[in-house]
C-alpha positions in Angstrom: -25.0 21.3 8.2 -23.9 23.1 11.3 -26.7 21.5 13.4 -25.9 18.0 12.3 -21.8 19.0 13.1 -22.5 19.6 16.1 -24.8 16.8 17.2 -22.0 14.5 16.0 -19.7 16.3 18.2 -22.1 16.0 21.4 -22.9 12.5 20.6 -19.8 11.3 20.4 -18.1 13.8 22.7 -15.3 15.0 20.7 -14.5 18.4 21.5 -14.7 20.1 24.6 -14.5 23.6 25.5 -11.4 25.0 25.6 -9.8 22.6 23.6 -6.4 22.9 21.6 -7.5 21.2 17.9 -4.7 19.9 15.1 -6.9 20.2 11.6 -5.2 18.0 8.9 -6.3 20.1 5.9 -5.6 19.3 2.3 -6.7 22.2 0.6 -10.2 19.8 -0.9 -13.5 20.1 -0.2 -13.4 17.6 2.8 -11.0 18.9 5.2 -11.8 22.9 4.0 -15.4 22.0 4.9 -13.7 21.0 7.8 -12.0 23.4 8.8 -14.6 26.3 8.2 -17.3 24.3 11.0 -14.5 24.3 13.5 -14.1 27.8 12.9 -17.7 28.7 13.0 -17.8 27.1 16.7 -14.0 28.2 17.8 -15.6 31.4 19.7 -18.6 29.4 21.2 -16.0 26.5 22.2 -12.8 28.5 23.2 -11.1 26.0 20.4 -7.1 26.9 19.8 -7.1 25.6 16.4 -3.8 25.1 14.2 -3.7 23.9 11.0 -1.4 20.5 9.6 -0.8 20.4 5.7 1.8 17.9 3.9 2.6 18.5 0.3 3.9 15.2 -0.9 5.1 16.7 -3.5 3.9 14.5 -5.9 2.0 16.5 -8.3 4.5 19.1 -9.3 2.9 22.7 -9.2 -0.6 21.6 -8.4 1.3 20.1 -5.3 2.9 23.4 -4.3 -0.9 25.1 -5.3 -2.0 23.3 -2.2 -0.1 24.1 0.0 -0.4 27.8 -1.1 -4.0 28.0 -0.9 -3.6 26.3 2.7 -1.6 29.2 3.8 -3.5 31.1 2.6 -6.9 30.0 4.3 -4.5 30.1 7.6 -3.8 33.7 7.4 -7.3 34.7 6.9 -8.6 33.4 9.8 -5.0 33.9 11.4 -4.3 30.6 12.4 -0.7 28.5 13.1 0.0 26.5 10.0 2.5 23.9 10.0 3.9 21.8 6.4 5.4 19.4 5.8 6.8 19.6 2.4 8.3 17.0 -0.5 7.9 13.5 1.4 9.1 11.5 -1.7 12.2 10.3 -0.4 10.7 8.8 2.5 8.1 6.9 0.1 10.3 3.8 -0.4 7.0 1.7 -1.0 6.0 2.6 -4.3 3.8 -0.6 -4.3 1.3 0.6 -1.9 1.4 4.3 -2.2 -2.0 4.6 -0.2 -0.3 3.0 2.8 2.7 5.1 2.2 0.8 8.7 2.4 -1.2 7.6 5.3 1.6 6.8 7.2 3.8 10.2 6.7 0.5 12.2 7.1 -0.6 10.8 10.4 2.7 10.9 12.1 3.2 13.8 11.0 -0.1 14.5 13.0 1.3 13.2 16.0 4.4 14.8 15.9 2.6 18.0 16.2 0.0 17.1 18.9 2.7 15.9 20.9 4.9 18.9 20.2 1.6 21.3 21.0 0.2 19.7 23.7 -2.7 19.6 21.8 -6.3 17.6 22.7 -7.0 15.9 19.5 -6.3 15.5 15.7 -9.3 16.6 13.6 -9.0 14.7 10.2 -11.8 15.4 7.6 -13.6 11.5 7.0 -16.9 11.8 6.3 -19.8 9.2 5.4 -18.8 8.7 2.0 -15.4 7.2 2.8 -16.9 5.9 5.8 -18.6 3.6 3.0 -15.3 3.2 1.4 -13.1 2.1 4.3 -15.9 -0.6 5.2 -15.7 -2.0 1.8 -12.0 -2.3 1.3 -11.4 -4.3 4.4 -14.8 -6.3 3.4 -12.2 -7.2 0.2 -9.5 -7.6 1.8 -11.2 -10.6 4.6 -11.3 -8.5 7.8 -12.9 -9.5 10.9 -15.9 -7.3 12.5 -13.3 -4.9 13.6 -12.7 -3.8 10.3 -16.1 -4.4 9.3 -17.7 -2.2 11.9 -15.4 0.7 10.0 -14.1 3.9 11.6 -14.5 5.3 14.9 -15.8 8.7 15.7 -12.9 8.9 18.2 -9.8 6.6 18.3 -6.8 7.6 20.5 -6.1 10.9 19.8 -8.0 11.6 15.9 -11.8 12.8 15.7 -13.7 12.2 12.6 -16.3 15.1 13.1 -17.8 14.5 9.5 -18.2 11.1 10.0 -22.3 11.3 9.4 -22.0 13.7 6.5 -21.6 13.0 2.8 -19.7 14.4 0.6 -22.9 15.9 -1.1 -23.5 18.0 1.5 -20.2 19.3 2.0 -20.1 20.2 -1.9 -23.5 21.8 -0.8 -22.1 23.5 1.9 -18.8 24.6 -0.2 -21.5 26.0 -2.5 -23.7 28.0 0.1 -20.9 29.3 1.9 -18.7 30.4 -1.6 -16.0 28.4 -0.4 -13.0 27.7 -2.9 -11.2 24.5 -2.6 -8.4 22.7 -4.2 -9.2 19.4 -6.4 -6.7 16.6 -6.1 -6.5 15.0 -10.1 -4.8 11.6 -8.3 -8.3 11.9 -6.5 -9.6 10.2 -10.0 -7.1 7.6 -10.9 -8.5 3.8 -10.4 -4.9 2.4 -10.0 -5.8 3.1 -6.2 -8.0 0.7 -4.4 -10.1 3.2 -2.8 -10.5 5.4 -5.5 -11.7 2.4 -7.6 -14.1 1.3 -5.0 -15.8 5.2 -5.0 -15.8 5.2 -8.6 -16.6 1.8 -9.9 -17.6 -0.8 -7.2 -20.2 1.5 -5.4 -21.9 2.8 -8.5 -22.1 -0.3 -9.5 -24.0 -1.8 -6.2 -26.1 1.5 -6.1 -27.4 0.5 -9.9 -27.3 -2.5 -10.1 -28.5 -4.1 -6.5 -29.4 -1.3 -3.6 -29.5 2.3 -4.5 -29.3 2.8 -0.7 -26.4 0.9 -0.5 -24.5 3.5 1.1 -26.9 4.4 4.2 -27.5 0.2 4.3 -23.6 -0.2 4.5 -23.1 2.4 7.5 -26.3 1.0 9.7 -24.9 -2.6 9.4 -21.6 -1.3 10.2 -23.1 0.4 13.6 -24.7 -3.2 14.5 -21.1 -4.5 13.8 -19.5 -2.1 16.0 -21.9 -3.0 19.0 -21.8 -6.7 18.3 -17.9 -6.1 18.1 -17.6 -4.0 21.5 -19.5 -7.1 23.4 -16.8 -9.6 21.9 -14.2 -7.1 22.5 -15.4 -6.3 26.0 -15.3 -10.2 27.1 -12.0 -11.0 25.6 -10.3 -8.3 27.4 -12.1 -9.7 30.5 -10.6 -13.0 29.4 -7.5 -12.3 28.4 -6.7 -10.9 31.8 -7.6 -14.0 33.9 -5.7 -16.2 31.4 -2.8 -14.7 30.1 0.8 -14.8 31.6 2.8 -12.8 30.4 6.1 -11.0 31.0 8.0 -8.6 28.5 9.2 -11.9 26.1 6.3 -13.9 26.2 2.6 -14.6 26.4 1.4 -18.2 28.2 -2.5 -19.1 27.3 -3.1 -22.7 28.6 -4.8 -24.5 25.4 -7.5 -26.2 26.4 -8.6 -23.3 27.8 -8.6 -21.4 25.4 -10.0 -24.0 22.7 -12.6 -24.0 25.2 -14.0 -20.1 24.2 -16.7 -19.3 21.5 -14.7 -18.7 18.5 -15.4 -15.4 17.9 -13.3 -14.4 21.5 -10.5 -16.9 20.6 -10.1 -14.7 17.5 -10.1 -11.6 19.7 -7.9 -12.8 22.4 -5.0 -13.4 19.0 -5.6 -9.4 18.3 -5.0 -8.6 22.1 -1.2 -10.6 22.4 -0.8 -9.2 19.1 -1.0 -5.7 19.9 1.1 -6.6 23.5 3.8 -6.7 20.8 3.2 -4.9 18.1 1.5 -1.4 17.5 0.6 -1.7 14.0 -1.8 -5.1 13.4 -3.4 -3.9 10.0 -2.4 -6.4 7.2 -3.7 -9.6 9.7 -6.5 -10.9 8.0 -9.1 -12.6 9.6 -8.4 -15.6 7.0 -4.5 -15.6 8.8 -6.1 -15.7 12.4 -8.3 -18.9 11.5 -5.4 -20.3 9.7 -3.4 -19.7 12.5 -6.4 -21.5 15.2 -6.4 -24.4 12.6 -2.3 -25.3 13.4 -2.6 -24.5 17.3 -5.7 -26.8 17.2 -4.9 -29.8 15.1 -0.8 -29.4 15.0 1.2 -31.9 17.5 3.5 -29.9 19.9 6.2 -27.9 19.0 3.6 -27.2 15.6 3.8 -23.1 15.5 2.8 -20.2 12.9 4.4 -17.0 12.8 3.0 -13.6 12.3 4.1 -10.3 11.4 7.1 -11.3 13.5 5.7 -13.6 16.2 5.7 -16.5 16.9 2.6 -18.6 18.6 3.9 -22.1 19.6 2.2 -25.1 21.0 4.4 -26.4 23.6 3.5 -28.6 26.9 -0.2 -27.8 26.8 0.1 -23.9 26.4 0.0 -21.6 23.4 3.4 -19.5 23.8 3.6 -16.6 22.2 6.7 -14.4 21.8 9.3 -12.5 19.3 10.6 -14.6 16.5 14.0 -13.5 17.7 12.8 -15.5 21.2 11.3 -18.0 20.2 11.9 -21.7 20.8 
């Protein structure tokens, strides 16, 4: 297990000697396993590791259990452990609870590699919901981006577990005699991800691949590089034909009608995210729709999304706020 840690680590270069590490631990068996390999290689890599924990405070005492056993685990190995405790007033989406979580958790994250100074946010993915994650945007009509899944390294979060399952880091739990806490909500189907581990994937692994899982993650990789190439040439793209200013984005349109379709789609994720930080929620389906009005719409046609506003006008796509557009 160690080993195969640590060749992720190299390969993908995500830690470095001396670094300064932010651990989200939970208290399960992903993020303990987690946190135990960074401690077995905090010596050999001078790693300043401190521990993030938020109790949602969702599940009553087995919430507060959590976060217990997580200070816990930080004062034996005498590390910094920060919480954040009883988030349920800032939950205002009860509708998509997932989203909700993920949100409070990973800027909690930030807040304290910003406030540490720290080099990177260690969060505790491993192949398993590697698998997951690829699926669920399959569902919900993402383009490869989604479909190539998660990155080793993005911005300032390393997935070190990335290439392990969670069998072997029950296995390693087991070797090691390492407790952990188990998360009941962990079981309940009324989430999507937890009803793609428990039903969708058993189901593929019986009833059509039982290697469905390793099959998943090496079309995934091609993805990614086929993804990076596209990626690569829109940026290059996007440069020589955008104008743009703080209010607005100019793309002539025949120009752009004139690109292989996969870059056009590209190029509407890069004035997208000149905007706006947070694209997820844009399917791929609502990018084509979107081609289909700039293509065959007179001018003045437009479609707006998630607060913009892309505009056919005098021979140019013009994108720009809602609030600016005309």
């Amino acid at each position: 297990m160690l080993e195969k840690f640590l060749k992720t680590i190299e390969e993908n270069k995500l830690i470095k000697k001396g670094d300064k590490i932010v651990v989200g631990v939970s208290g399960g068996p992903d993020s303990v396993c987690l946190l135990h390999l960074l401690h077995e290689i905090k010596d050999d890599f001078s790693l300043e590791l401190i521990i993030a924990h938020v109790n949602y405070g969702t599940r009553g005492e087995d919430s507060d259990g959590d976060e217990e056993y997580v200070r816990m685990l930080s004062q034996k190995m005498e590390l910094h452990c920060k919480v954040l405790k009883d988030t349920r007033y800032k939950i205002q989406d009860t509708k998509n609870l997932e989203e909700a979580y993920r949100n409070i958790r990973y800027s909690f994250f930030e807040n304290i590699f910003r406030e540490e100074k720290a080099d990177s946010v260690a969060v505790a993915h491993t192949l398993d919901d590697q698998v997951e994650t690829i699926l669920m945007f399959f569902i919900r009509g993402s383009g490869l981006r989604g479909l190539s899944g998660m990155e080793y390294k993005k911005d300032n979060v390393i997935r070190p577990l990335l290439d392990i399952s969670k069998k072997e880091v029950l296995a390693y739990l087991k070797e090691k005699k390492l407790e952990y806490r188990t998360d009941i909500t962990n079981e309940d189907i009324k989430f999507t991800r937890n009803k793609i581990r428990h039903k969708l994937i058993p189901y593929l692994e019986k009833e059509f691949n039982p290697s469905i899982k390793s099959t998943l993650v090496k079309n995934a990789e091609v993805i990614g590089d086929d993804y990076d190439f596209i990626s690569k040439s829109a940026r290059d793209i996007y440069t020589k034909l955008a104008q743009k200013d703080k209010e607005a984005v100019k793309i002539n349109i025949g120009e752009f009608f004139d690109l292989n379709r996969a870059v056009q789609r590209e190029l509407v994720r890069l004035i997208l995210k000149y905007f706006i930080k947070d694209i997820r929620g844009i399917s791929v389906l609502d990018v084509n729709e979107l081609l289909r009005v700039l293509k065959e719409g007179r001018s003045g046609s437009f479609r707006d999304i998630k607060g913009l506003r892309f505009l056919k006008k005098d021979g140019n796509i013009v994108i720009s706020l809602i609030k600016n557009a005309n």
